[in-house]
N, C-alpha and C positions, 0 to 999 in steps of 0.2 A: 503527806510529807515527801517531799523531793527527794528523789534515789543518788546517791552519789558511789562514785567507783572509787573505792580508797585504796586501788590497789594504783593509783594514779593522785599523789600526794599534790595541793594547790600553787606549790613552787614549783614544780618541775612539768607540771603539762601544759605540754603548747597550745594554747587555746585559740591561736591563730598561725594557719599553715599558710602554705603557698611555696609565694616568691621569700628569699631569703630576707629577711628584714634588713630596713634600709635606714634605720634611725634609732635611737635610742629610746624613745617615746614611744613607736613601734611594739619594740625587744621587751620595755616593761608593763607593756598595758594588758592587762585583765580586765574582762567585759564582767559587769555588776554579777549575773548568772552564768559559773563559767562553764565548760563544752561536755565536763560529765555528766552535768546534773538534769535530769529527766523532769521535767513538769510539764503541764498541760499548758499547750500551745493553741496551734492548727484544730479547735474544738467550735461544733456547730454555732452553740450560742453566742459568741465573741462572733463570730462570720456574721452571723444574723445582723447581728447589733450594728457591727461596723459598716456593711451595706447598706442598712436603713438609713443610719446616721448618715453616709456618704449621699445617698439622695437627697435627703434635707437640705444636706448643706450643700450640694452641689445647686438644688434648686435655689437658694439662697442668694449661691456666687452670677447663676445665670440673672438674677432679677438685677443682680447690681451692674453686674456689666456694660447688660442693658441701661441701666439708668444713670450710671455717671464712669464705666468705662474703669471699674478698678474693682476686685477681689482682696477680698485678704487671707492668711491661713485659715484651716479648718484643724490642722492636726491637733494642737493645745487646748482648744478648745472642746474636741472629739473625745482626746482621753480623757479631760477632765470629767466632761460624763459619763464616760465609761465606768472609770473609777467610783464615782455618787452612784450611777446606775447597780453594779453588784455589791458595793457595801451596803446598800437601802437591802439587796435579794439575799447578802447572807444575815442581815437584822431577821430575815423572815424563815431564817433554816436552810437557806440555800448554801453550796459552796461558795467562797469568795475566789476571785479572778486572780492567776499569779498575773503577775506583771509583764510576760510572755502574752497572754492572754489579750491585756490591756492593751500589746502593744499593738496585736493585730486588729484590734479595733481602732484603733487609730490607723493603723495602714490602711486599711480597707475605707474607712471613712473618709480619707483626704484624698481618693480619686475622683471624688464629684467636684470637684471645689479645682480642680486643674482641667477637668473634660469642660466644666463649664467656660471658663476665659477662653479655650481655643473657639467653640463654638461660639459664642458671643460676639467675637470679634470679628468672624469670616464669614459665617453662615449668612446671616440678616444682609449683609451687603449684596446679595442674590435679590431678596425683594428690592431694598433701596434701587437694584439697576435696572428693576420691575419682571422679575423673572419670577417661576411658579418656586416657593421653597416648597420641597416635595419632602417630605416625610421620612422615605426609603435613602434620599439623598444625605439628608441629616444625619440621619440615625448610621449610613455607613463612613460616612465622615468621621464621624467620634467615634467608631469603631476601629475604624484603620487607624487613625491617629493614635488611641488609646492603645492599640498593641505594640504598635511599631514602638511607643517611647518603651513602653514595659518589654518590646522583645532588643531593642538594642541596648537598655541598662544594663542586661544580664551578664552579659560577657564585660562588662564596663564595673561591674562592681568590687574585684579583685582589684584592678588598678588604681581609680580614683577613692573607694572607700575605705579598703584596707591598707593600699600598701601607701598613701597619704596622710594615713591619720597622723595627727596634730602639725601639719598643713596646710589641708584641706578642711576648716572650722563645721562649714553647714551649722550655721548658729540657729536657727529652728529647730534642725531635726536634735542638736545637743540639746536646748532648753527643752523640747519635748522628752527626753529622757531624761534629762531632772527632776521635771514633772513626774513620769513613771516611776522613778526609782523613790522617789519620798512617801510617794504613797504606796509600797510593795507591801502585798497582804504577808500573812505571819508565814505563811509556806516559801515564798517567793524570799524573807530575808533570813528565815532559817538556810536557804539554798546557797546564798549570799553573804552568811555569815555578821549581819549588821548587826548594829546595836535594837535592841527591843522598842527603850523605850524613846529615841529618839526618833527614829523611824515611827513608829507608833502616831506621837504628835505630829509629826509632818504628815501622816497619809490623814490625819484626822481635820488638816487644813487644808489639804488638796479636796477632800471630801464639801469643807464650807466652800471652799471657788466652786464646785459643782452645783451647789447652793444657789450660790449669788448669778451664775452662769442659767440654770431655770428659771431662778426670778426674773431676770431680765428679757426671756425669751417669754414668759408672761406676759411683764408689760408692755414689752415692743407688741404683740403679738395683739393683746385685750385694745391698747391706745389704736393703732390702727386700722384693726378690722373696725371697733366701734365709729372712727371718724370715716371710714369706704362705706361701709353702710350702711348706719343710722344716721351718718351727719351732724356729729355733735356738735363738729367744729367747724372752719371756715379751712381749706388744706391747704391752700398757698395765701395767706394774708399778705397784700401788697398794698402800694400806694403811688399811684401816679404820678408825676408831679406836672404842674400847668406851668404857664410861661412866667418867666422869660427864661425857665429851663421845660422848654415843653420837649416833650417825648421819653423824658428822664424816670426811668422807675424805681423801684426796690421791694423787694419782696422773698420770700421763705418759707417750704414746701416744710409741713407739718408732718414731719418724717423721724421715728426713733433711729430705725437704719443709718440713715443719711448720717445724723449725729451719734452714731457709735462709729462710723466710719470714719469720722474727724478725726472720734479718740486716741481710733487707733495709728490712721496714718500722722497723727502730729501737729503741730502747729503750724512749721514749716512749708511742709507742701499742702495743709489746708488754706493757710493764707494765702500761696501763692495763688491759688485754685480760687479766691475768692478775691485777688487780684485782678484776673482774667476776666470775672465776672462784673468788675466796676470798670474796666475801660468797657465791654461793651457794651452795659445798660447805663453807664452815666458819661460814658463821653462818644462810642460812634455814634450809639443808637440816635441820640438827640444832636451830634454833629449831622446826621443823615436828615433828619428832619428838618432842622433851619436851613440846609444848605438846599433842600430841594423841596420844600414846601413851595420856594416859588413854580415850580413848574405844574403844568396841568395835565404832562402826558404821561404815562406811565415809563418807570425809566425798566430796561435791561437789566437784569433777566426778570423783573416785576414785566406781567402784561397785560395786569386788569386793572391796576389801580393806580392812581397820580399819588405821589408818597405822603402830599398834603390829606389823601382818606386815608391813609394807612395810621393801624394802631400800632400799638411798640410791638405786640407779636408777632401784627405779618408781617414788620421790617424786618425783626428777630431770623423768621424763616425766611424771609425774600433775600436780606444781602448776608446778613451778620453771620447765619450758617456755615455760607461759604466761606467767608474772611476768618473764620473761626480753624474749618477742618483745612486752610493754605494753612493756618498754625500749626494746627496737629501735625500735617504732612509733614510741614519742615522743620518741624522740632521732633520727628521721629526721625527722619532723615539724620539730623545735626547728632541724635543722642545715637543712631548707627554708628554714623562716622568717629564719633569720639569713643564707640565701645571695640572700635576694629580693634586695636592694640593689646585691649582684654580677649577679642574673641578670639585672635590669631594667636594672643598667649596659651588661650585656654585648649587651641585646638591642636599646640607644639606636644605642650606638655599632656594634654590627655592620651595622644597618639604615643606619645614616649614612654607612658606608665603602662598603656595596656602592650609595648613591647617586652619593655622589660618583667612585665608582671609572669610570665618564665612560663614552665609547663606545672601543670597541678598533680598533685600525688593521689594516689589513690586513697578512699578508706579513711579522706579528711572526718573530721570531728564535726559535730551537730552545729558547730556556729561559723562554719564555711562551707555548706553545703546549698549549693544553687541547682537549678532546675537543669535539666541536661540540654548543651549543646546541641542535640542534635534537636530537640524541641524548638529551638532557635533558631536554628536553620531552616525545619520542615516549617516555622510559623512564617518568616520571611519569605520562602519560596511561595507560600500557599496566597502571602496576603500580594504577593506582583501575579499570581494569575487571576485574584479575584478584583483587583485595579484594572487589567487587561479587559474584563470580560464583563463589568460591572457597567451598563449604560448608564446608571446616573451620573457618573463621571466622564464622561465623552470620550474613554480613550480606550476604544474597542481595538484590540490587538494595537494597540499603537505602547512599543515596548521603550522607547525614547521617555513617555511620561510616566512609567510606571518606573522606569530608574531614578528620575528627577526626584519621583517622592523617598525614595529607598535614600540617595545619595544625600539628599538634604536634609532627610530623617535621622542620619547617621550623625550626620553634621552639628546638626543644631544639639540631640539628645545629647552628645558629647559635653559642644559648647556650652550649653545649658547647665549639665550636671558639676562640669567645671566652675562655670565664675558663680553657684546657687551654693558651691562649698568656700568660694571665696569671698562672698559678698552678700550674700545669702537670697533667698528667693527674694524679695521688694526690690533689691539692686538687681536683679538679672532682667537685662535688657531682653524678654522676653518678646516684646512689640517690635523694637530693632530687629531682631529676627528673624520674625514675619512679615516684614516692612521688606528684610534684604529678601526671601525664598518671594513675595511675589512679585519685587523689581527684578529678581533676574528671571524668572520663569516669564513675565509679559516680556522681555526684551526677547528669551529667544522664542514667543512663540511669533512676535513682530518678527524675528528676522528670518522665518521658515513662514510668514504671512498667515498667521493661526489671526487672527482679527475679525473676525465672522464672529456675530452676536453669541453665540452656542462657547465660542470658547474664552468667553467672558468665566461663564458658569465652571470649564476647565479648570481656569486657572484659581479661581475661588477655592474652588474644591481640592486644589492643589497644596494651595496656603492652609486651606482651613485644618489637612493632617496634617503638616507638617508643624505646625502652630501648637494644634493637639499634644504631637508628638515631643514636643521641647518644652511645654509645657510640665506635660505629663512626668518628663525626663528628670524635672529638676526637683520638682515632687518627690519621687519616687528615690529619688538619691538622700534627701531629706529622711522618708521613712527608713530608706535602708541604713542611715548615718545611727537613728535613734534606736536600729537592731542593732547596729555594731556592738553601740554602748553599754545594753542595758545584755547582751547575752542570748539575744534572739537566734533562728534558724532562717538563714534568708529565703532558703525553696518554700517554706511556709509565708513567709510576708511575698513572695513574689506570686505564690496562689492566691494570696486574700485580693492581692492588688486588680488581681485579672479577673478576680469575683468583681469588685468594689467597681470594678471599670466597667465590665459590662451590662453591670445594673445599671448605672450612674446613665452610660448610653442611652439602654431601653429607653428611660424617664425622661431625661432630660430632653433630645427630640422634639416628643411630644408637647412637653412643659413649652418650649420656644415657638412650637406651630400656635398656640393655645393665647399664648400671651399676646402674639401679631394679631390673632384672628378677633381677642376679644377687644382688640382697637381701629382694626379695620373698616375705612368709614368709604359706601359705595355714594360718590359725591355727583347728584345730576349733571351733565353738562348741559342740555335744553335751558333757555334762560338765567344759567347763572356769570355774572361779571366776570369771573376769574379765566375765563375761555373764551378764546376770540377765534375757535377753526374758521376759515372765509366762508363764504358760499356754495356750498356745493361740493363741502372737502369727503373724500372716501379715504378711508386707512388702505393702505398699501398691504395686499392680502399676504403679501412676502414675511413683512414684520411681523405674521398672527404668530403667537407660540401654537408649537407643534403639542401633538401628545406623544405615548411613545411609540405610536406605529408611526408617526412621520404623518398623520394628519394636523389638519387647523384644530387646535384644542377648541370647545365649547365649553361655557360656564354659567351657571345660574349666581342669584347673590346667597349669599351666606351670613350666619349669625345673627342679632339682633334684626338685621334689615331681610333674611329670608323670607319673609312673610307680605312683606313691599311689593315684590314684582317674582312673577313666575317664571317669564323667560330666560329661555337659552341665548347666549350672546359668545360670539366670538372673541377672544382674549388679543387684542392688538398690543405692541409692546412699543410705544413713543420713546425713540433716545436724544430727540432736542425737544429744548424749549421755545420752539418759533409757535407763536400763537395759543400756548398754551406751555401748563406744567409737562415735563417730560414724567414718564411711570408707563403704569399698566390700566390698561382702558377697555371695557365691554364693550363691543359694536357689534351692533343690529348687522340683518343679510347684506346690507345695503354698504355694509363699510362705514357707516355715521355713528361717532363715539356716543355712547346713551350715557355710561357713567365712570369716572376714574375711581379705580378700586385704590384708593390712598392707604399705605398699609400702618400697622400700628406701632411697627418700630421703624421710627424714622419721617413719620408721616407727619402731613402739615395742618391737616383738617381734625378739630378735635373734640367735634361736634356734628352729631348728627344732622339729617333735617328736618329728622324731629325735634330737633332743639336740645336733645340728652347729650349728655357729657360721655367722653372714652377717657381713659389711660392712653398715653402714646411713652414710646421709651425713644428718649434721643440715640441712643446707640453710639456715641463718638468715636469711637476705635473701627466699628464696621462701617463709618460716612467713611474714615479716612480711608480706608481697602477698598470701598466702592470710588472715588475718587482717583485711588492710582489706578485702577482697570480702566476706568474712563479716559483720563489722562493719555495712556501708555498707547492701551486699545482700541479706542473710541476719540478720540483724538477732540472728543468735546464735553468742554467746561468754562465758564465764564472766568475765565481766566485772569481778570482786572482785579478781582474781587479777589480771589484765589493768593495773588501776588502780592496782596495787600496783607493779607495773613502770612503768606510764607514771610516777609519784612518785617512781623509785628515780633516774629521770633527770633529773626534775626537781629534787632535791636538790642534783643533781653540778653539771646547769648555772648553779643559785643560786649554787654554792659557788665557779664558775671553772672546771669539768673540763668540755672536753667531750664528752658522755656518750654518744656513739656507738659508739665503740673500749670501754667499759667494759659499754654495754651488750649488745655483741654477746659479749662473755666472762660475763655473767650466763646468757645462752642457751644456749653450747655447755658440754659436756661440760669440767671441770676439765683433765682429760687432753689435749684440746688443746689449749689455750690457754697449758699449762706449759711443752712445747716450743717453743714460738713466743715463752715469754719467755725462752727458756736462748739464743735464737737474738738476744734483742734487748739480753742480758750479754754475749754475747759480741763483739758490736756496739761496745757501749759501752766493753769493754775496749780493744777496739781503737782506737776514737777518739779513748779517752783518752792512746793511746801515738800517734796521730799530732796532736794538739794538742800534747803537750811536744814530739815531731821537729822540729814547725816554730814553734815560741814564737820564734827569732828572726828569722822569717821575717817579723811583723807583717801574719800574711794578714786577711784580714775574714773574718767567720762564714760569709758564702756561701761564700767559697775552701774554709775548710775541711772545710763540709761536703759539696763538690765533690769535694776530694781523698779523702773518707770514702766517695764513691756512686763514684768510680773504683777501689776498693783491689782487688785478689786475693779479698780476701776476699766481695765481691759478685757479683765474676765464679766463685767456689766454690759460693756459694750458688743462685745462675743452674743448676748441673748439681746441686747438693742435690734442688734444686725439680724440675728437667725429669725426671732421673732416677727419685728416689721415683714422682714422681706417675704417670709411663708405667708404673711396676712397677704401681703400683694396679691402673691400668685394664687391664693386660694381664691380672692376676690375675682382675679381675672377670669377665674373658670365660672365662678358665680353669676359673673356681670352679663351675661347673656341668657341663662334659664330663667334668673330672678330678675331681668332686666323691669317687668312692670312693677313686682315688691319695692325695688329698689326707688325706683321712682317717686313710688307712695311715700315712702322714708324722708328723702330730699323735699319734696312737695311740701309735705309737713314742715322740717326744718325749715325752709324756706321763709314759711310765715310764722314760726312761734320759737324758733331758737335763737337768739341773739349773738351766739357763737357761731352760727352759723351765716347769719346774712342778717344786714342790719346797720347802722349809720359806723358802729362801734365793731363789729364783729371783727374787723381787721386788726383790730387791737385785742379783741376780749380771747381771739382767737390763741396771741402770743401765750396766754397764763397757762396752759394745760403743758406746755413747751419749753417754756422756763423752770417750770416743775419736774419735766424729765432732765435740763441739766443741774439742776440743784440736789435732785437725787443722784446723779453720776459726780458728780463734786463730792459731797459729801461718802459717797459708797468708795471711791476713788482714797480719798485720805483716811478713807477704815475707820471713822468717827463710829458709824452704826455698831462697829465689833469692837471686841475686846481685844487689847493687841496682842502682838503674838513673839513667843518668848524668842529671845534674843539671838540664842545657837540656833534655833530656827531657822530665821533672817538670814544668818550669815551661809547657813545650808543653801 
């Protein structure tokens, strides 16, 4: 039972101190649990929980990043298990969780899922530029970043969270405390004062979302792994087309994930995304083809093959790449430039609130009490000497770059947690962000001549906390908006966070070295077409990478292919494509390239030479960071091709579209971006059937696209997503011990599965696929369940 001090009556205690209140919504708001009331918060098991769950799903947000360059929340989905999770352990005698409890489960859990999109998008562009991703570098990357946002909220949380309230919305982290409070165990509304028995029914429907939320991560989970490694099915059914549309394809990656992805991002920015994906597989690809079918020599930046041998994939990777990430660039660019007006709003009025947010009184009450100042200062101080003095980061005493990251940490965290309460996380031009910290950091390290291959990796590393850290920021403001609400202790959610972060770190790292290495393909150059070095060429011992005492690093092959070839080889680092792909090359004593190590996110080769198949993830958010370093720094890119995308964006935005969502479906592979729009029809289906349920309901367009981001059908999508993507990354760790099982599996398929391979299999392959959106259709408009009573609904 919750302790309450009744020598402190519920109308007369300020349950929120500080700054003098500055609104009337302010003056009359009471948090659900209000500042007297003692219940178990800050307790092991809720920590546990919510770090586990933060790696899950932080593993989760890294696989998708990687594969089509977008995350979604974790937090609603986190509590919801939370919640199924200790109502199933108090069915069994255990205590149930107050809703203090739940919530730090959810705090703690939603730090994987913000660590991931920073690393996703900055890290991998280090391989792409064909440098070593080191391990130690990674992992302090997500570190520094991860604190920095968690240590500059802190002092940020008085101003933007409290003394804003109902100004500053943060519509996630509210819905996630809607979430929490419907479902409050009997201690938590005893504390709270609610009604029994409606409270009762709501947490007993929060309990079925937690339901339908496992189910989902089942079958994402069972559909996938069983198609990676027994091959039931055929995973990307496609279909060529011959002339007189030759080079024209179509095709759709047999992906739960992908299609809860749709669900959730919408119709809207699925089709546009699936827009993107039909100018380039049905009009350049095949424009490229007729136009230069005639020629027989290989065209720039192609330099092994005449476009007439080329199939729609290597055109895919030879031009459309490019013309793809001049999109991205310039519709991250164009979405900067049009969020200056928000970010410069955002960075007036954050600086003004944490002015005025005044001096703080002593002996505040349990639901404004933050971690001490001086923890915030000694963490900043600590983390600019360990940036100083950190070699993975190249900036050995050099106290210029260790400000940059402090100053733009400060920056962004601000901006970030500003327009993620105005506009909520999905709208905060997160990417603009880190689009703008690493155009200005290449600009001044050009004009202090930082240009030297090594401070490619700098400035990488520079984005990649700072990314982290705005990320992290806007998160973090979310989970603190859902303590405000529901009556939390913030110094407790800002421990759980620092827990959740630096697990999330440890893991995640690894997960990303893991995922590269199990696509990793070491490609002969002796004999193979796609490499034309002259006669007689030696690598330039200059361009070896170093190791860290400053010698020529040495390297044998690795994973599936270690067992190929014994040798040590020199690690050379190609930054043009003159006679060959630009990357990262093995060479014998002699300086003569033996093999290009093609990495697996981002890589072009996706096939062994043994003939077996890899996973490669396109990465699109880390092409376009490798792209501006190149650009800025390296002063080389096929820039025709480049320009031709940056104009494909600039068309759309003349036109009214904005060309972000269309240009990242020009990038990736048709195939995924099809499932992601079957995910965003199936959406719209359903919307469409809850716009007539409630026509005479006369809700407003936020209601009902409230009641659309609450359905069955997002909480399906939720275990779509978690499910599939855990299957990935378990697979990818699999795909290299089990590489000859695996084999034997396919091999089989190959000849007796008809799903698999076969005149029809392209087709027979759609049925298991159309069965998972028929089931998200149908779970989506609650047909399976009984519906649910009306005050309810309206809760």
């Amino acid at each position: 039972m919750a302790k309450i001090d009744l020598r402190n009556p519920p109308n007369e205690f300020p349950d929120i101190v500080g700054a003098k209140p500055e609104s009337p919504i302010l003056a009359s708001f009471r948090p659900f649990i209000p500042a007297r009331a003692r219940l178990h918060e800050l307790t092991p098991l809720p920590l546990i929980i919510g770090t586990l769950l933060g790696m899950i799903f932080g593993a989760s947000s890294l696989y998708l990043v990687l594969k089509v360059g977008l995350t979604v929340s974790a937090s609603i989905p986190v509590a919801v298990i939370s919640i199924t999770i200790f109502r199933l352990l108090f069915k069994f005698g255990l205590r149930d969780s107050t809703i203090l409890e739940n919530n730090i489960v959810q705090t703690a859990g939603s730090a994987g899922e913000s660590i991931a999109f920073g690393l996703g998008v900055t890290m991998p562009a280090i391989m792409i530029l064909g440098f070593d991703l080191e391990i130690t570098r990674v992992m302090l990357v997500a570190i520094l970043g991860g604190l920095i946002g968690i240590l500059m909220m802190i002092p940020l949380r008085r101003a933007l969270i409290v003394q804003q309230h109902g100004y500053l919305k943060y519509p996630e982290g509210t819905a996630c405390a809607e979430v929490l409070k419907a479902a409050a165990s009997a201690e938590s509304r005893d504390a709270a004062h609610a009604g029994d028995a409606v409270a009762r029914a709501a947490a007993d429907e929060a309990v079925s979302g937690g339901k339908i939320i496992i189910g989902g991560f089942a079958i994402g989970f069972i559909y996938y792994s069983l198609q990676q490694i027994f091959k039931i099915m055929k995973e990307v059914p496609e279909k060529i087309l011959t002339k007189p549309f030759q080079g024209a394809s179509i095709s759709l990656e047999n992906n739960p994930a992908l299609l809860g992805v749709g669900y959730i991002i919408g119709p809207r920015i699925s089709s546009l995304m699936m827009a993107g994906g039909v100018l380039s597989y049905l009009v350049l690809i095949p424009a490229i083809k007729f136009f230069g079918s005639a020629g027989t020599l290989p065209l720039p930046p192609e330099t092994a093959h005449s476009i007439a041998d080329m199939s729609v994939e290597q055109i895919q990777k030879g031009y459309i790449l490019y013309i793809g990430a001049g999109a991205v660039a310039a519709a991250g660019i164009i979405s900067l430039f049009r969020s200056i007006p928000l970010i410069w709003h955002g960075l007036k009025g954050g600086l003004a609130d944490l002015r005025r947010s005044g001096t703080v009184r002593e002996n505040l009450p349990r639901t404004d009490q933050d971690l001490s100042m001086k923890w915030v200062l000694g963490g900043i101080i600590a983390l600019l000497i360990v940036m100083m003095i950190a070699p993975q980061l190249n900036l050995r005493f050099n106290f210029l770059g260790a400000i940059l990251i402090v100053a733009f940490g400060f920056l962004f965290v601000l901006v970030s947690s500003r327009l993620t309460g105005e506009v909520g996380s999905s709208s905060c031009p997160t990417s603009g962000m880190m689009i703008a910290t690493l155009l200005l950091t290449c600009l001044i390290f050009l004009a202090i001549g930082w240009t030297a291959p090594p401070y490619f990796v700098t400035a990488l590393s520079i984005g990649g906390i700072v990314c982290i850290a705005s990320s992290n920021g806007g998160t973090i403001s979310q989970d603190l908006k859902t303590g405000f609400l529901v009556g939390s202790t913030p110094k407790s959610q800002q421990i759980a966070i620092l827990i959740g972060t630096l697990a999330s770190c440890i893991i995640l790292g690894p997960i990303l070295m893991k995922l590269n290495q199990s696509g990793t393909v070491y490609v002969p150059v002796a004999g193979n077409a796609d490499f034309a070095f002259p006669q007689g060429f030696h690598a330039d011992p200059a361009d070896y990478l170093k190791d860290s005492n400053g010698q020529p690093k040495r390297e044998r092959l690795s994973g599936a292919q270690s067992g190929a070839d014994p040798n040590d080889y020199f690690v050379y680092h190609k930054t043009n494509t003159d006679n060959a792909p630009a990357g990262r090359y093995l060479v014998n004593n002699d300086g003569v390239p033996v093999y290009l190590a093609d990495p697996g996110i981002n890589g072009v080769y996706d096939k062994r030479p043994d003939g077996s198949n890899v996973q490669k993830f396109t990465a699109p958010k880390a092409t376009l960071v490798s792209y501006i370093i190149k650009g800025i720094l390296g002063g080389k890119l096929p820039w025709g091709l480049v320009l031709l995308g940056v104009f494909i964006a600039v068309v759309l935005e003349l036109s009214g579209v904005s060309a972000l969502a269309f240009a990242v479906g020009v990038y990736l592979p048709i195939s995924t971006s099809a499932p992601v729009y079957a995910g965003g029809m199936v959406r719209w289906l359903v919307d469409r059937y809850t716009r007539h349920k409630h026509a005479s309901t006369q809700l407003t367009e936020d209601q009902l696209v409230a009641e659309g981001d609450k359905s069955n059908g997002v909480l399906l999508s939720s275990g779509y997503i978690a499910g599939g993507t855990l299957a990935g990354v378990l697979f990818a760790f699999l795909a290299i011990p089990m590489k000859e099982r695996l084999e034997a599996f396919e091999g089989w398929a190959t000849a007796h599965n008809p799903f698999f391979n076969g005149p029809h299999a392209d087709l027979l392959a759609l049925i298991p696929f159309i069965a998972l959106c028929v089931l998200l259709y149908v779970v989506g408009r609650e047909l399976l369940l009984a519906p649910k009573p009306e005050k309810i609904r309206k809760r």
